[in-house]
C-alpha positions in Angstrom: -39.1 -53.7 -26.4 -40.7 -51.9 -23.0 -37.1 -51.5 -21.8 -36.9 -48.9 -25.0 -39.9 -47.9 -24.7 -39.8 -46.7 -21.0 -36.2 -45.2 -22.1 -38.4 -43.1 -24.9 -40.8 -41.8 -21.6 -38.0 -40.5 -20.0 -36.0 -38.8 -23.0 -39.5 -37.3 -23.9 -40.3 -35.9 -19.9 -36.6 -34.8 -20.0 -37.3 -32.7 -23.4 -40.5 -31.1 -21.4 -38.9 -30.3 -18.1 -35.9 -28.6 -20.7 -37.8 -26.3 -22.2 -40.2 -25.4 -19.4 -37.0 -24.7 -17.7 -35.3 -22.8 -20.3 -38.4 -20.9 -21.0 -39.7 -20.2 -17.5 -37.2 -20.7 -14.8 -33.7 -19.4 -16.5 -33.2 -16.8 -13.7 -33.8 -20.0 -11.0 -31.8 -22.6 -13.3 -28.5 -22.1 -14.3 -27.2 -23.6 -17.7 -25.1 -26.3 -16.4 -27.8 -27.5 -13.8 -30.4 -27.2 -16.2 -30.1 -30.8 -17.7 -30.4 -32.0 -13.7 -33.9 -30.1 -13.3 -35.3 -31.0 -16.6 -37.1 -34.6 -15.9 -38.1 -33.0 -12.6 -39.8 -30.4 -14.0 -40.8 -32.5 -17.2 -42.7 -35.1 -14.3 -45.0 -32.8 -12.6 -46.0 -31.2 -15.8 -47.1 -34.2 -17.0 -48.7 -35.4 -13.8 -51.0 -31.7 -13.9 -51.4 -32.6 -17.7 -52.8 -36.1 -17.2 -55.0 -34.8 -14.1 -56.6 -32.2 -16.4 -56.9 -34.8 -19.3 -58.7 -37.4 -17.1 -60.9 -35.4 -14.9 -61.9 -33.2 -17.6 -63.1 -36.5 -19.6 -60.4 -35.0 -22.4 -58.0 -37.5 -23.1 -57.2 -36.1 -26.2 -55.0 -33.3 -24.3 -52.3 -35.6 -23.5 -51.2 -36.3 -27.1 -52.3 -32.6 -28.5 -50.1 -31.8 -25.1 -47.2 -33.4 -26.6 -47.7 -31.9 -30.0 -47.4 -28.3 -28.6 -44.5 -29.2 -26.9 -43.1 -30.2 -30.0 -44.1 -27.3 -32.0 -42.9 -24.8 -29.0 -39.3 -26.8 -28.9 -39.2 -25.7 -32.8 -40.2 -22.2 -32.4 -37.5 -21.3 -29.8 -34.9 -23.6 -30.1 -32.6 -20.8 -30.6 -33.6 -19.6 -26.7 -33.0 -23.5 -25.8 -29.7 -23.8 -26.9 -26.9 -24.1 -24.1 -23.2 -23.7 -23.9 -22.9 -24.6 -20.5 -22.5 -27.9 -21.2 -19.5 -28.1 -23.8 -17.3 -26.8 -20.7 -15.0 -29.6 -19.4 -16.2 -29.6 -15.8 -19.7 -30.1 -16.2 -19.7 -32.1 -19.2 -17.7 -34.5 -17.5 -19.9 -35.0 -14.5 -23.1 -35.2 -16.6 -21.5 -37.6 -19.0 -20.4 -40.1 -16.0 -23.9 -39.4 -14.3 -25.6 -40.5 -17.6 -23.1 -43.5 -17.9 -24.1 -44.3 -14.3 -27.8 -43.9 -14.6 -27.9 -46.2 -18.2 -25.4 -48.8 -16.1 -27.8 -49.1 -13.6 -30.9 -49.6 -15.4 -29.0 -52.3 -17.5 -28.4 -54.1 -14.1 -31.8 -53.9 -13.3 -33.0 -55.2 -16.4 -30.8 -58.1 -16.9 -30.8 -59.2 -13.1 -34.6 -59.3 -13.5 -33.9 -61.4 -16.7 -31.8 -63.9 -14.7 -34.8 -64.2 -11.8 -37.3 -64.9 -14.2 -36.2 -67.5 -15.3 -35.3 -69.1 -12.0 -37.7 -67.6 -9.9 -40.3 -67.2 -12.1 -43.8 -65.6 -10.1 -47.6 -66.3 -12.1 -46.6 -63.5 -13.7 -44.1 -60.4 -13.7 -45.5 -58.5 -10.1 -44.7 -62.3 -8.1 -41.5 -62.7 -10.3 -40.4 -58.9 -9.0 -41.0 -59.9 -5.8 -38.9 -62.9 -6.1 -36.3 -60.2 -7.3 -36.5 -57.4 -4.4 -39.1 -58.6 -1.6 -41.2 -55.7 -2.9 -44.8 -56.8 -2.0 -47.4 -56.3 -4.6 -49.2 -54.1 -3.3 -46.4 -51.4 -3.2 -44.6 -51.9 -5.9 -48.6 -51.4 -8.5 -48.9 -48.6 -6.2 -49.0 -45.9 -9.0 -50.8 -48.5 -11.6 -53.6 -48.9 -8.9 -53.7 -44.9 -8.7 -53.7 -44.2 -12.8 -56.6 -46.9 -12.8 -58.6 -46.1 -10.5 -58.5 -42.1 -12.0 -58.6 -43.5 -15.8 -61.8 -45.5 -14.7 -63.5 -42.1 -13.3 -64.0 -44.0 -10.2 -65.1 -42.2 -6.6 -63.8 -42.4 -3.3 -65.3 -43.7 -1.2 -67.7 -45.0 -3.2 -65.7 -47.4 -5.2 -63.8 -49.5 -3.8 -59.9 -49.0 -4.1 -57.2 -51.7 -3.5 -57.9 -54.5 -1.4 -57.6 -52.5 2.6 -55.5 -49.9 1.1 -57.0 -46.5 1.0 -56.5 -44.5 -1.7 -55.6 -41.5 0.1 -53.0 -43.6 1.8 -50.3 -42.1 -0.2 -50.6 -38.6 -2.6 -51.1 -39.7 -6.4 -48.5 -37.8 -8.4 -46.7 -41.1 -9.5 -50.1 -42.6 -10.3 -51.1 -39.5 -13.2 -47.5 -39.7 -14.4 -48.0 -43.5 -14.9 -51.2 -42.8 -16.4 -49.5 -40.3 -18.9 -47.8 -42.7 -20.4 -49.8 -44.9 -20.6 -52.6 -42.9 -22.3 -49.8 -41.2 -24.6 -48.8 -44.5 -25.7 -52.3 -46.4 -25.6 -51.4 -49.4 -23.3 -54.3 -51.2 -21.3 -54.3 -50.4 -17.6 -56.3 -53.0 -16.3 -56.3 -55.2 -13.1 -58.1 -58.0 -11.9 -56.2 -60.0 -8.8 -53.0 -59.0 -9.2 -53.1 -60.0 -13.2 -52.3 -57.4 -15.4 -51.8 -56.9 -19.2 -48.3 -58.0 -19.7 -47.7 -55.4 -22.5 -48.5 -52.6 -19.9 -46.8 -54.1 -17.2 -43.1 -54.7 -17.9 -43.5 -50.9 -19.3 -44.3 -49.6 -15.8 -41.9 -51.1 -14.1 -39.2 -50.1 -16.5 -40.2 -46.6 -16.3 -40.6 -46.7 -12.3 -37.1 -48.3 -12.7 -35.7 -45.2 -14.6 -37.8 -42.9 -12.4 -35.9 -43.8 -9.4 -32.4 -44.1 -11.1 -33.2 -40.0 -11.6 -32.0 -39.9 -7.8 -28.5 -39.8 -9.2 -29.3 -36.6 -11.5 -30.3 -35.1 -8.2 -27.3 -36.3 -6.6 -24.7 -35.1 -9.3 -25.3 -31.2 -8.9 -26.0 -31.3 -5.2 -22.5 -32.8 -3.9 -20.6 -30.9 -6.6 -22.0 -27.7 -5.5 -20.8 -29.0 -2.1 -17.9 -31.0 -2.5 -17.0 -30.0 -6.2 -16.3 -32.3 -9.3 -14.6 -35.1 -7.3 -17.0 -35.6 -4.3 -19.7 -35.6 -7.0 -18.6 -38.7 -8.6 -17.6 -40.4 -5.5 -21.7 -39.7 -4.2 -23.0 -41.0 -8.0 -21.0 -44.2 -8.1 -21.2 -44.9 -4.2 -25.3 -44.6 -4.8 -25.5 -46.6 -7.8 -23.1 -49.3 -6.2 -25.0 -50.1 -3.0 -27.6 -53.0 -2.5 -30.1 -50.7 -0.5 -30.7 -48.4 -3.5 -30.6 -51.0 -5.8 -33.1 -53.0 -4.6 -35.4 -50.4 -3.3 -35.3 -49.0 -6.9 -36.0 -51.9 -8.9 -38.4 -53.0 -6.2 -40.7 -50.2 -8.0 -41.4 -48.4 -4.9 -41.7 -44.8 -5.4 -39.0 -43.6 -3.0 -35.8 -42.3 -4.5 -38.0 -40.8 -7.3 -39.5 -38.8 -4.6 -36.2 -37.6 -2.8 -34.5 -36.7 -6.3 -36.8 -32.9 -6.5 -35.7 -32.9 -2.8 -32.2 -33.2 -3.2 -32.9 -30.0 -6.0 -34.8 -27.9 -3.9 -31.9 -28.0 -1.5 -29.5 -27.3 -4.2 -31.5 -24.0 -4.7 -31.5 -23.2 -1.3 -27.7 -23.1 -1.1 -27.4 -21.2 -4.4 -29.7 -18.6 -2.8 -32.4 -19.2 -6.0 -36.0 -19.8 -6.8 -38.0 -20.0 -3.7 -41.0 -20.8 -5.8 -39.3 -23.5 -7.2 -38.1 -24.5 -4.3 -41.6 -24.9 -2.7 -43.0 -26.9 -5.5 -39.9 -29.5 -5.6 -40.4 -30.2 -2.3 -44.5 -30.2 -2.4 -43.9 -32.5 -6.1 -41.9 -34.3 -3.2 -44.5 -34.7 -0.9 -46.8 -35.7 -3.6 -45.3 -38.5 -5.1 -44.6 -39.9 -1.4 -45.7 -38.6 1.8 -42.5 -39.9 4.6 -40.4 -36.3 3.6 -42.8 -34.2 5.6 -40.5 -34.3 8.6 -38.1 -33.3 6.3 -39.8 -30.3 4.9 -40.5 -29.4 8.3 -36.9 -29.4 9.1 -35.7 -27.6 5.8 -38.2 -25.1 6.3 -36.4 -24.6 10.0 -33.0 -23.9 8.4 -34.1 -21.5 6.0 -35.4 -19.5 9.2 -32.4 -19.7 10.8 -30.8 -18.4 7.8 -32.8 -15.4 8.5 -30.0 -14.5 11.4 -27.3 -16.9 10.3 -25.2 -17.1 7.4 -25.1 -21.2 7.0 -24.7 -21.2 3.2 -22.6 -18.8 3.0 -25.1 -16.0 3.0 -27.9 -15.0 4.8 -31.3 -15.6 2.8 -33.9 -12.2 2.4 -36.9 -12.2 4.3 -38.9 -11.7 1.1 -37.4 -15.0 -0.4 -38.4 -16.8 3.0 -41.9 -16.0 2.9 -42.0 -16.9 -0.7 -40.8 -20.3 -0.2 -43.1 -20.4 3.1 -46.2 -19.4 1.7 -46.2 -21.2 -1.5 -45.2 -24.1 0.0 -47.7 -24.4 2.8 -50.6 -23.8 0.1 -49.6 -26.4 -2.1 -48.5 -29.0 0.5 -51.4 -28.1 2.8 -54.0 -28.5 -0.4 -53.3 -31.9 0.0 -55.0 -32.3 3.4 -57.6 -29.8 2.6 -58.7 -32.5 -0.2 -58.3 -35.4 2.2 -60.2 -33.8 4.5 -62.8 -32.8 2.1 -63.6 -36.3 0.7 -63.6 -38.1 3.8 -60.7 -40.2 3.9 -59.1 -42.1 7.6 -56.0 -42.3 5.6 -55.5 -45.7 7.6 -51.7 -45.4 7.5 -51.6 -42.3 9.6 -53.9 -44.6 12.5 -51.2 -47.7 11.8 -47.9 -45.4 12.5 -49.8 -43.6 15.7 -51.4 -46.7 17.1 -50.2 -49.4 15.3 -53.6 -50.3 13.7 -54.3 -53.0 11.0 -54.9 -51.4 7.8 -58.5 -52.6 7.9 -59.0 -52.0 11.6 -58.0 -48.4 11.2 -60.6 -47.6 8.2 -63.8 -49.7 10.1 -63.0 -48.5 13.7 -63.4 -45.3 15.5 -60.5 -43.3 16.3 -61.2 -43.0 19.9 -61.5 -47.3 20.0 -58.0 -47.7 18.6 -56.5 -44.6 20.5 -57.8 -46.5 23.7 -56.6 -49.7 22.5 -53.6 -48.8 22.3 -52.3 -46.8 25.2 -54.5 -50.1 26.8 -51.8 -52.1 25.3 -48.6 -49.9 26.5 -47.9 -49.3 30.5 -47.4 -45.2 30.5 -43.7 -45.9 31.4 -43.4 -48.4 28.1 -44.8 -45.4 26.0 -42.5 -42.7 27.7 -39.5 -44.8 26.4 -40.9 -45.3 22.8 -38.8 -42.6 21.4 -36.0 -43.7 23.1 -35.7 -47.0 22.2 -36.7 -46.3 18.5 -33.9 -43.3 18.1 -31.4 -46.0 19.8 -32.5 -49.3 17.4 -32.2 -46.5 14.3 -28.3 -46.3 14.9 -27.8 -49.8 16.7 -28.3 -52.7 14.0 -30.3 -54.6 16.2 -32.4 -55.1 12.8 -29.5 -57.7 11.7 -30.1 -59.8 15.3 -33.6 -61.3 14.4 -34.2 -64.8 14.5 -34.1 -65.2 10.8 -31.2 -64.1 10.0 -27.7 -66.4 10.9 -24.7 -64.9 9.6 -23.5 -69.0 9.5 -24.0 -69.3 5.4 -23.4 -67.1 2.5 -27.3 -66.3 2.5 -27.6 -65.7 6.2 -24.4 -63.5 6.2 -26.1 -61.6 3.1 -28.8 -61.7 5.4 -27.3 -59.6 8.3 -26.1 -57.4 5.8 -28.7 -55.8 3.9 -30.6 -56.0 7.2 -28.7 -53.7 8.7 -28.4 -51.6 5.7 -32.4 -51.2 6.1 -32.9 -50.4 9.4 -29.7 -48.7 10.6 -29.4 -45.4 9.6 -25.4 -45.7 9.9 -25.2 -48.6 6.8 -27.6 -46.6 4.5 -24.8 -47.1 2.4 -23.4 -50.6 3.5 -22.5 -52.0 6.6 -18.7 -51.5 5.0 -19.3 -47.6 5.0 -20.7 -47.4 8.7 -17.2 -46.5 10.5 -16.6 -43.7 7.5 -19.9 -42.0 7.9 -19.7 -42.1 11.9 -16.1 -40.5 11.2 -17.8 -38.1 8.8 -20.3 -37.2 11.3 -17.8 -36.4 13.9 -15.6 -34.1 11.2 -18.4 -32.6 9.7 -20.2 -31.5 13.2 -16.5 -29.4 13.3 -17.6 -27.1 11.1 -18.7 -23.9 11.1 -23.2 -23.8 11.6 -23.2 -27.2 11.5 -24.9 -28.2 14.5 -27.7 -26.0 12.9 -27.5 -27.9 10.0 -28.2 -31.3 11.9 -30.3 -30.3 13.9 -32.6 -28.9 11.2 -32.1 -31.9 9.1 -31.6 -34.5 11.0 -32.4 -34.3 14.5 -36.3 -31.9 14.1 -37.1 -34.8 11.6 -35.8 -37.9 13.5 -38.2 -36.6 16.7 -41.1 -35.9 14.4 -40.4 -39.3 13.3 -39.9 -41.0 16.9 -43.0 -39.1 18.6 -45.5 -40.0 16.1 -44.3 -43.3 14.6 -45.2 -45.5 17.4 -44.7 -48.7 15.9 -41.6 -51.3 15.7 -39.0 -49.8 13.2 -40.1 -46.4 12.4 -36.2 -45.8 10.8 -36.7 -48.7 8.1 -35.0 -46.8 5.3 -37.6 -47.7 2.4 -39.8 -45.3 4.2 -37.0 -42.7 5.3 -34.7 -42.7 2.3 -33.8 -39.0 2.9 -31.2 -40.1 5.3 -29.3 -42.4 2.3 -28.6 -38.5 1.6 -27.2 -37.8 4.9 -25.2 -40.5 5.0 -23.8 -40.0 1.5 -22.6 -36.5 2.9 -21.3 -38.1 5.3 -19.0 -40.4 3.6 -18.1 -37.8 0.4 -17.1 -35.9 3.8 -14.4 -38.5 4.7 -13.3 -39.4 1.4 -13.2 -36.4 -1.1 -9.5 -35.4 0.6 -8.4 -38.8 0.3 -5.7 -40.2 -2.7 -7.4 -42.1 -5.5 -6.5 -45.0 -4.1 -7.8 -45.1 -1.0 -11.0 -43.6 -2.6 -11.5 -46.7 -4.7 -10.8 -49.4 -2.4 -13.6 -48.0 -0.4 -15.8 -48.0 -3.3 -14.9 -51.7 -4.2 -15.5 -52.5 -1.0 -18.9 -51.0 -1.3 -19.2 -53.1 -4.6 -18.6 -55.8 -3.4 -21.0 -55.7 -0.4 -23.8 -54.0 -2.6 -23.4 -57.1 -5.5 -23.5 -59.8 -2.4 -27.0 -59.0 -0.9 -28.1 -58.3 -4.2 -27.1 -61.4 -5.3 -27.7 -63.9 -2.4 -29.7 -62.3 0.6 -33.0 -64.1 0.9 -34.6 -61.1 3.5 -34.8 -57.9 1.5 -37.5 -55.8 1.8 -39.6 -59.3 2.6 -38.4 -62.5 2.2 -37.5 -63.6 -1.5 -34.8 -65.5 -3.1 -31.3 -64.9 -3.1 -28.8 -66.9 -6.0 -27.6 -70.5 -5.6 -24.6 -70.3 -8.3 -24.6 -74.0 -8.3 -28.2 -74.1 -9.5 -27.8 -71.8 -12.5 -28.0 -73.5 -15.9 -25.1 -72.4 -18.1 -27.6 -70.9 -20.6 -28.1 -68.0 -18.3 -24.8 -67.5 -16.8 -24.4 -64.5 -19.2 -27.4 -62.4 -17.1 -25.1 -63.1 -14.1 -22.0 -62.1 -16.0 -23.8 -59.0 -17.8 -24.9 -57.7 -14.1 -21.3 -57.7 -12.9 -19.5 -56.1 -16.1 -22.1 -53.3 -15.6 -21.1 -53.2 -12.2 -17.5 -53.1 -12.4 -17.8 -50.2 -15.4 -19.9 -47.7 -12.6 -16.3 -48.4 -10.5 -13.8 -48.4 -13.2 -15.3 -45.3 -14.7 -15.4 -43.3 -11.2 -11.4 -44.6 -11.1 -10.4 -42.9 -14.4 -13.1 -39.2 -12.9 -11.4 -39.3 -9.8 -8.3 -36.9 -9.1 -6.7 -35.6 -6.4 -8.7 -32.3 -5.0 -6.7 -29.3 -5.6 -6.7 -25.3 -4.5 -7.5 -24.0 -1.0 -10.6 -24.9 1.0 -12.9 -22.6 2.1 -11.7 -21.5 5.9 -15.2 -21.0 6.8 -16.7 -24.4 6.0 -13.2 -26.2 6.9 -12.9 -29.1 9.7 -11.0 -29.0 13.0 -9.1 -31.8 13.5 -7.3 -33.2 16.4 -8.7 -33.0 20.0 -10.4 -29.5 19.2 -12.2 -30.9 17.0 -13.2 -33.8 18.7 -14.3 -31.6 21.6 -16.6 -29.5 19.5 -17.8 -32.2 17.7 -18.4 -33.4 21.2 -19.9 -30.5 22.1 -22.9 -30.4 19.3 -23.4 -33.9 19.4 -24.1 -33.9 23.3 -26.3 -30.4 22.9 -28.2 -32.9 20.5 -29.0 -35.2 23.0 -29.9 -32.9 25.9 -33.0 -31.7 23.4 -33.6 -35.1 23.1 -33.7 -35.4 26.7 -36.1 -32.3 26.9 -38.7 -33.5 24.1 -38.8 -37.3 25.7 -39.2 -35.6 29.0 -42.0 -33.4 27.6 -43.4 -36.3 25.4 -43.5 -38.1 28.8 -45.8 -35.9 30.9 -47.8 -34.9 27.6 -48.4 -39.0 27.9 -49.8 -38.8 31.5 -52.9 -37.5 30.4 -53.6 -41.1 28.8 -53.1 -42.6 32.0 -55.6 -41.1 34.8 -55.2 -42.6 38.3 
């Protein structure tokens, strides 16, 4: 019944984010992308909507909100209608998408029925973990947050989650949790880790759908840059692997976060909406913090587009500053507030000197700083970056002691490891050598080493220099670069004949559905099949999962057709040694600023070390 119920949330932020978007934003939006923007939109209206109900001691709002939404839908439903989407094209692609995103939640729901029943927890938060290695504290993230508002409580008077800080993370996914559950009158109450069961297998259906809404940010991005076909190679290649998969129904808000990314970018190569852009990205930041490097880099490249043409066109100063201003205020306000009520945020003192989450909220700054750089020789700390940048594209991450690659659950093992800290496997070990050839092809083209360095390379440093701890690159914190990679590997397949394309993507299945099914190290430790141990009665979960599975492929096999017409000159690849040379080229300019900010980083380090 919650599975429905969560489904009802979604269909009823969709119908929000429509009309707000038909109403407000139809010279941002076009038509056919307007069903992509519509549960973005729909979520941080009703994340504002429950923060004004709750602090304003109005509850009542939320409902009566839901009723004038209603009663405006009526009123101009002639100004709602559409006819983008009766056009083949677009149909098609949102059609598949939808297929794709129902699929997927219909894996998650039955594989969670299957490993409840043999891995059943106290109760459904121990039982998840079980499922994805999602500890509990992460995955009741957003519960924790909608309670601790509902409740009127105070920081820091009251007392938040066990060390955890409730400024730890921004709280956008706690008021849309709290919404709902207002909206739909379900308890949200907590004591140990034991929750109200009617309340709780809502929210993580609803955080399962949430994150599925990557793909509707996915859909309209690649066919705006690959077209039709490199669309539905990215939606099925994301709903296929085991990182997504697992991340995602691990309840972690992280793809739900990079979906009004993936849109702000969209708008940004359609030259559109810098307002909107700036509060995708800050709605972004909001429901988790880890893109900031990433807003950093976009808001690099769209100064460069000032002088260069990257998108095709060079972007107006006016529309710049738009997107500049706006989103500094409304990413900034964040900090302002953090500032204002006093919080250590103790995960900012654990990623610059690796600090306990208790240590770092009951010691002084200058004590850890001095413990730290205490702990590290100034030589050690000058190679940090290094060594992190190198283990982020090496999977050294699949070479620890507990993983063996001797059994099926070892080799499962190695695999999803490296899938979670190797930036090159984001989408499966299988895909590494296509995205390293993608990387190489697409660095031939014309502005691309802008491009990466913007997006890839001003983050990644951000990310190296300031995350000084073992593993900065784990991909449940960075998912922005399961983007990059997916661009990576549309790059090398959307010339290729149908064929080809979908023996890459079964071999993608097949990896994603074998750590899902049998690696015992996922995001933590948990428990991985034994097919031998499964009771007949519940072979039809197992069998369920895979049919699901196999329709995401077979339905991308009967989308997929050979690419047709000319290809843009401009944005075409070199090939042959040219290419390679350029290529070359970019990729060695890359590591010569690399070279530059270590060496800076070094000598900035000195002054921790006095003689």
């Amino acid at each position: 019944m919650e599975e429905i119920v969560a489904l009802f949330a979604i269909c009823l932020l969709t119908g929000v984010g429509w009309v707000t978007a038909r109403l407000c934003f139809r010279k941002a939006i076009t038509d056919e992308d307007c069903i992509y923007f519509a549960p973005a939109l729909g979520a941080g209206i009703c994340g504002v909507v429950a923060y004004i109900a709750i602090h304003s001691y109005q509850p009542w709002l939320i409902p009566g909100f839901c009723v004038a939404f209603a009663v405006v839908a009526v009123f101009f439903r002639k100004r709602l209608h559409s006819e983008a989407m009766s056009q083949n094209e677009p149909w098609r692609l949102f059609r598949f998408t939808a297929l794709t995103f129902f699929a997927l939640y219909g894996m998650q729901v039955v594989l969670y029925g299957l490993f409840s029943r043999l891995y059943p927890g106290p109760h459904e938060v121990w039982t998840l973990f079980n499922m994805t290695g999602a500890p509990p504290p992460d995955q009741m993230f957003a519960w924790h947050q909608a309670m601790f508002a509902d409740q009127h409580r105070h920081y820091p008077q009251d007392s938040f989650l066990l060390d955890m800080d409730l400024y730890d993370r921004p709280q956008l996914g706690g008021y849309i949790t709290l919404f709902f559950f207002r909206l739909l009158g379900l308890p949200l109450t907590e004591d140990h880790f034991v929750y109200p069961p009617d309340g709780l297998h809502f929210y993580h259906c609803l955080w399962w759908l949430l994150n599925n809404l990557y793909l509707v940010g996915v859909a309209p991005l690649f066919r705006k840059l690959f077209g039709y076909r490199g669309a539905i190679i990215a939606v099925a290649t994301t709903a296929m692997g085991s990182f997504f998969f697992i991340c995602s129904a691990g309840s972690w808000m992280k793809f739900s976060g990079g979906y009004p990314f993936l849109l702000a970018f969209l708008l940004y190569l359609e030259n559109r909406g810098p307002l909107l852009q700036a509060a995708l990205c800050a709605m972004r930041s909001y429901i988790h913090g880890s893109v900031l490097p990433f807003l950093a880099g976009f808001g690099l490249l769209q100064i460069l587009n000032l002088r260069y043409p990257i998108a095709g066109r060079r972007l107006s100063v006016r529309n710049v500053g738009v997107f500049a201003v706006t989103g500094v205020i409304l990413v900034g306000a964040w900090f302002i507030v953090v500032r204002w009520v006093g919080s250590k945020q103790p995960l900012v003192y654990y990623y610059l000197y690796n600090a306990g989450l208790t240590t770092a909220q009951t010691t002084p700054v200058a004590e850890l700083a001095k413990a730290f750089y205490d702990k590290h020789t100034w030589l050690d700390l000058s190679f940090f970056p290094v060594r992190s940048l190198l283990s982020s594209w090496l999977p050294l991450g699949a070479l620890q002691p507990e993983t063996s690659p001797a059994s099926v659950a070892g080799l499962a093992d190695v695999l999803f490891a490296s899938q979670r800290f190797c930036i090159a496997c984001a989408l499966g070990v299988v895909a590494a050598p296509l995205v390293i050839a993608g990387l190489f092809k697409a660095l031939t083209r014309n502005h691309a080493g802008k491009v990466a360095l913007c997006l890839y390379l001003v983050p990644t440093l951000m990310v190296a220099l300031l995350y000084r701890i073992d593993w900065p690159f784990s991909l449940h914190i960075l998912v922005l670069y399961h983007a990059i990679c997916l661009f990576l590997w549309v790059t090398m397949l959307e010339q290729r004949p149908p064929r080809v394309v979908m023996l890459w993507l079964s071999l993608v299945l097949a990896e994603g559905v074998f750590c899902v099914l049998f690696a015992d190290i996922r995001l933590l430790r948990a428990n991985g099949l034994n097919l031998t141990e499964i009771p007949a009665r519940y072979l039809w979960f197992l069998g369920a999962y895979l049919i699901l599975a196999l329709a995401i492929l077979l339905g991308a096999g009967l989308e997929i057709r050979p690419r047709s017409g000319p290809e843009d000159s401009a944005a075409m690849a070199l090939g042959g040694w040219k290419g390679l040379r350029i290529a070359g080229a970019k990729i060695a300019t890359g590591l010569a600023i690399v070279a530059v900010v270590v060496g800076i980083y070094s000598i900035y380090c000195l002054r921790f070390y006095p003689r």
